[in-house]
SEMARSE-431763 format. One record per residue (C-alpha): residue in one letter; x, y, z. Coordinates in steps of 0.5 Angstrom, whole numbers, plus 500, padded with zeros to 3 digits. Layout:
<recs>
AXYZ ...
</recs>
This chain:
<recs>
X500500500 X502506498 X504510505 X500516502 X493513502 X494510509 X489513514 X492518517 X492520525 X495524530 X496518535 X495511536 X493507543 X493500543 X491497547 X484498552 X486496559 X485501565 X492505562 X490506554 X482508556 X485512562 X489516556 X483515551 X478519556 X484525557 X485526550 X478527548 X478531554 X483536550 X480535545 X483530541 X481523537 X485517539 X484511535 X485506540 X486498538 X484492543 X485485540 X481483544 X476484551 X476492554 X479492560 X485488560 X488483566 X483488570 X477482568 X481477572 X480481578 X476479584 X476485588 X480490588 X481495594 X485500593 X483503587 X480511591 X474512592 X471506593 X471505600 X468498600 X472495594 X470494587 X471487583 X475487576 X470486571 X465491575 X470497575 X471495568 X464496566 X465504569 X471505565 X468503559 X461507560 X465513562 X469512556 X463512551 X460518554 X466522552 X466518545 X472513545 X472509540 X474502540 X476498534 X477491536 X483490531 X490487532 X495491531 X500486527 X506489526 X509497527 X514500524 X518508525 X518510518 X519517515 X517520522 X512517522 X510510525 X506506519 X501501524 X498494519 X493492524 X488486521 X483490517 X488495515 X494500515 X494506520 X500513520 X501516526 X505521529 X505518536 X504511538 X501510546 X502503547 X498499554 X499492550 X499490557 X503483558 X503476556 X502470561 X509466561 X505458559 X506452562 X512447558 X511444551 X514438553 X509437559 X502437555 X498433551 X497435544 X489433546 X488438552 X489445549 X482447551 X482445557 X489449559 X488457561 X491463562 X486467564 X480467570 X474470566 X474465561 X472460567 X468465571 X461463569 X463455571 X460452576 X461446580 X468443577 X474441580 X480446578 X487447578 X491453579 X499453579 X502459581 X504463589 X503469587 X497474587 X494472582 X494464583 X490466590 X485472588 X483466582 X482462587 X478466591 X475468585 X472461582 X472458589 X465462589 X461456584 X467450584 X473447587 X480449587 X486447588 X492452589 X500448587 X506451588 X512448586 X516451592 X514452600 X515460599 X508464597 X509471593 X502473595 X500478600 X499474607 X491477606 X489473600 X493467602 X489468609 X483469606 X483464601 X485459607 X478460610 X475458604 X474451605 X472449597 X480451597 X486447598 X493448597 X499444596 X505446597 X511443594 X508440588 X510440580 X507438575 X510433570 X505431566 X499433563 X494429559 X486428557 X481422560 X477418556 X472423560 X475430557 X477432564 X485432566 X490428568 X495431572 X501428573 X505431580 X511430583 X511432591 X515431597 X511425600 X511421593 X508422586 X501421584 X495423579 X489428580 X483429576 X481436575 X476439569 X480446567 X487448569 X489455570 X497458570 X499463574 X507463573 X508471572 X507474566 X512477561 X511485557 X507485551 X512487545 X509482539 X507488535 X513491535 X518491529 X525489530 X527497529 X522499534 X526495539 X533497537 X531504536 X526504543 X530509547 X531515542 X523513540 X521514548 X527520549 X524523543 X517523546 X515519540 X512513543 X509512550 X509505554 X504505559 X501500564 X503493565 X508494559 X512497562 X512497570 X514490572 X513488578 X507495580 X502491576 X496497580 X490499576 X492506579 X499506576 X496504570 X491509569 X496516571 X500512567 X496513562 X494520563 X500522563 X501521557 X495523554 X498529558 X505531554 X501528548 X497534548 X503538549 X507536544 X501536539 X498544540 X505546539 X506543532 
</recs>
């Protein structure tokens, strides 16, 4: 395609988590139309929360999907639009960014990214071909679930609010492979006080196949001895790594110069490591929406 009939516009977001909405709402508000790219489902990594506490303003906390839900009308009632589009490849051409998404091609000045990030999988070698649907990385494709037996591997944060999550309608067991857990002690208590929750500590898997029924065959090392468990659904919770799929190889050679230049934004998730808030996120995002304007009402 010719880069002079690409659609042109003086900023791209992608991503529609609480970081590129944040951004998408503070750009409207200064009076500029973002075009914001989301693969996938609005909200991000904040559909998988069971209650957030410390986001202000609600005193009594709000959970994930709920929060989400506000995000999302307030963005509409300032006239974001969100076009469900993967972004395939970015390129920095001619001072320019040249974004091909699936259904087209975009030019841009600037580039705000909140591609978030991308769960780390469980090992090929450990999995059957025949199990893939039954394996997730995600809680809110599992939340409307009810009375099943499922598995979460993980220690962190995330391995225990999914639990809290779905042990409302099912059974869960937690696995840690090592003795030590990440999570905050309030989540470890909370889930211990919840009896459809087991954990188990000091537990691997070395194998994972399908019964004849469908459900999963999980084969565990422990330290009291190997054995087998039966579950219907296994979600992972072994850590996340940044979201960077969409960059080409120039984006990443050249990202200091690109972000010194204030001519890409990493926002969110993407580039806060560890800080995974949605209050980070979101003045991450407003942020950058902020020198976006600056830099656009100058010329």
């Amino acid at each position: 395609m010719n880069p002079n009939q690409m659609e042109t516009y003086p900023v791209v977001i992608i991503g529609a988590g609480p970081a590129g909405l944040a951004a998408a709402m503070q750009l409207k508000r200064q009076g500029i139309d973002p075009v914001v790219l989301e693969r996938k489902q609005v909200g991000g990594l904040l559909l998988n929360a069971n209650w957030v506490e410390n986001y202000p303003g609600f005193v009594d906390g709000i959970s994930g999907p709920q929060l989400v839900t506000l995000f999302l009308a307030q963005a509409e009632r300032l006239g974001v639009v969100i076009e469900n589009e993967e972004v395939l490849a970015v390129v920095f051409e001619a001072n320019y960014f040249r974004i091909v998404t699936n259904k087209r091609e975009l030019k841009s000045q600037l580039l705000v990214a909140g591609s978030g990030t991308t769960p780390r999988k469980i090992a090929d070698q450990l999995i059957s071909e025949d199990v893939g649907d039954r394996i997730h990385y995600e809680v809110y494709p599992l939340i409307e679930e009810k009375d099943k037996q499922i598995v979460i591997i993980g220690a962190g944060d995330a391995a225990f609010d999914y639990a809290l999550n779905l042990s409302r309608n099912n059974r869960v067991t937690i696995l840690n492979r090592g003795s030590d857990i990440k999570a905050l002690p309030l989540l470890f208590d909370r889930s211990q006080a919840v009896k459809e929750i087991r954990y188990q500590a000091n537990t691997e898997i070395n194998g994972i196949s399908r019964t004849k029924s469908g459900s999963l065959n999980l084969s565990l090392k422990a330290l009291n001895a190997d054995h087998i468990i039966e579950c219907d659904y296994l979600l992972a919770a072994i850590g996340r790594e940044p979201e960077y799929s969409f960059a080409d190889p120039s984006i990443m050679e050249g990202l200091e110069t690109l972000l010194k230049d204030q001519k890409l934004f990493l926002i969110g998730d993407l580039q806060n490591g560890s800080f995974r808030q949605t209050t980070i996120a979101v003045a991450d995002g407003i942020r950058a929406a902020m020198i976006v304007g600056q830099i656009l009402e100058k010329g």
